[in-house]
C-alpha positions as CSV (number, residue, x, y, z in Angstrom):
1,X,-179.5,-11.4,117.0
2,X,-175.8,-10.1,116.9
3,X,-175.2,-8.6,113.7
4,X,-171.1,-8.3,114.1
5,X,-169.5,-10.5,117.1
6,X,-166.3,-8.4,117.3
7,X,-168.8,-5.4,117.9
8,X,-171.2,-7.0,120.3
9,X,-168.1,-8.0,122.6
10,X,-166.2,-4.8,122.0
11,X,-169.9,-3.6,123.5
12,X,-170.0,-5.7,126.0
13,X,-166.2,-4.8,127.1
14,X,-167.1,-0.9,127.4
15,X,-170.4,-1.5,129.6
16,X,-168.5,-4.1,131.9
17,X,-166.2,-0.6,132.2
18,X,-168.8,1.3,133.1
19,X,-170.2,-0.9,135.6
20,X,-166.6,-1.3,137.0
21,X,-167.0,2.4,137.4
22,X,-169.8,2.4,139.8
23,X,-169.1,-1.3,141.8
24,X,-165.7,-2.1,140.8
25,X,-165.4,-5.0,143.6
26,X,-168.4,-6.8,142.3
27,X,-166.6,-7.1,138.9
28,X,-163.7,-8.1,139.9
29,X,-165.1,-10.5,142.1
30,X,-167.1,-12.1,139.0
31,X,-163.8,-11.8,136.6
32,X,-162.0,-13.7,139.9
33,X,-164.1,-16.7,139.7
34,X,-164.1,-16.5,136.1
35,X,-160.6,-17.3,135.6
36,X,-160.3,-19.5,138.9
37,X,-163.0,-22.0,137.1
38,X,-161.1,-21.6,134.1
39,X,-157.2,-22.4,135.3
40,X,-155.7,-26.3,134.1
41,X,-156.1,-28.8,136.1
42,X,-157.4,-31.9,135.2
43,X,-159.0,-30.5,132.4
44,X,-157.3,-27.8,130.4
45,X,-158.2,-24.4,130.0
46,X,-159.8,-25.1,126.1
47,X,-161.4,-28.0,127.4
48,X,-163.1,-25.8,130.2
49,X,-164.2,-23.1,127.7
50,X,-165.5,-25.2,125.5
51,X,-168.1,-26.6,128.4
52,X,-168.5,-23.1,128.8
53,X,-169.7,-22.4,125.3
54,X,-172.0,-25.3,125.4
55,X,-173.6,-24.4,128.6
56,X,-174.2,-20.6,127.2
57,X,-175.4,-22.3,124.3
58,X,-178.2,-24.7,126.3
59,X,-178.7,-21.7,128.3
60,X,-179.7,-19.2,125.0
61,X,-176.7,-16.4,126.3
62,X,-175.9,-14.4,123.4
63,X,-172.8,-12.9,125.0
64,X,-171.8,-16.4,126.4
65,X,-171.6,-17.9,122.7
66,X,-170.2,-15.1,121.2
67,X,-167.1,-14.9,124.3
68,X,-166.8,-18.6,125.1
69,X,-166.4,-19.2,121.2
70,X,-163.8,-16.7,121.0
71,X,-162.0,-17.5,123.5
72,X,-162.3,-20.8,122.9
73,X,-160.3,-20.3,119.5
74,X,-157.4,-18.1,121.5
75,X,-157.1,-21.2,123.5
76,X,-156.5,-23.6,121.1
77,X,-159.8,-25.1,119.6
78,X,-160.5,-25.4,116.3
79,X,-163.8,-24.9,114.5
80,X,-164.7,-28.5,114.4
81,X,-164.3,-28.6,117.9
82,X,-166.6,-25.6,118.0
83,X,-169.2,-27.2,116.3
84,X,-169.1,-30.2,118.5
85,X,-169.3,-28.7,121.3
86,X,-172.3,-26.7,120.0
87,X,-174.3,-29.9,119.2
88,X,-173.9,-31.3,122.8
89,X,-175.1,-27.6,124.1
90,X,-178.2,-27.6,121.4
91,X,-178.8,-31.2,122.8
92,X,-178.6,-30.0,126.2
93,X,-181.1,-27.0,125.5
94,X,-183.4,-28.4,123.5
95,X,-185.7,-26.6,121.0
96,X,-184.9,-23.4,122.7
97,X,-181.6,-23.5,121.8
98,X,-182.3,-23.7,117.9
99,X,-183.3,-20.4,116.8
100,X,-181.5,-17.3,117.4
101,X,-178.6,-19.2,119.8
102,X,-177.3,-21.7,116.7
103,X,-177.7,-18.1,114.1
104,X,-175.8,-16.3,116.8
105,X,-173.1,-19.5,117.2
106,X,-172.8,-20.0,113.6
107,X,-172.3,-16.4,113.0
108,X,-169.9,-15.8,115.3
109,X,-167.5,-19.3,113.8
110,X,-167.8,-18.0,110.5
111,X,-166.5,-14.8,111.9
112,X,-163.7,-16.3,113.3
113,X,-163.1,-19.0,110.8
114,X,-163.4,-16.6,107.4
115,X,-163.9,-18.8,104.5
């Protein structure tokens, strides 16, 4: 479970350094196709995070909730549309996507949404 969001990607940002240290071409080959997939088209570039977000959360990726949720937010959505988007990824996963994914999601919104 991800005690702190900001940490955990903060984290996650220093150890995708180091591996750019040792196969830089392999991560910017992966960062490429992220932000290809992610460009407007006929969907916009919220709308395409969002999916994002849902599919890390049927998938049970820690870093993939806490990222896709963040960046969702930068690009626009707000924390309805989070929560949303979170039910069609818990109905996608199933059971497995219940325990630790929805603490992690739900941590992570209240993070970025403070009460």
């Amino acid at each position: 479970m991800i005690e702190d969001p900001k940490k955990f990607l903060d984290g996650f940002k220093d150890a995708a350094a180091r591996f750019a240290s040792a196969d830089k071409a392999t991560l910017k080959a992966f960062t490429g196709l992220n932000e290809n997939a992610l460009q407007p088209g006929a969907l916009d570039r919220k709308t395409k995070t969002l999916m994002c977000l849902a599919i890390g959360i049927a998938h049970g990726s820690e870093y993939c909730v806490a990222a896709r949720a963040a960046q969702a937010v930068e690009a626009g959505a707000t924390r309805q549309e989070l929560l949303e988007t979170a039910a069609v990824g818990l109905l996608m996963g199933g059971s497995l996507s219940f325990g630790p994914i929805l603490t992690v999601f739900m941590d992570t919104v209240e993070a970025l949404f403070p009460a």
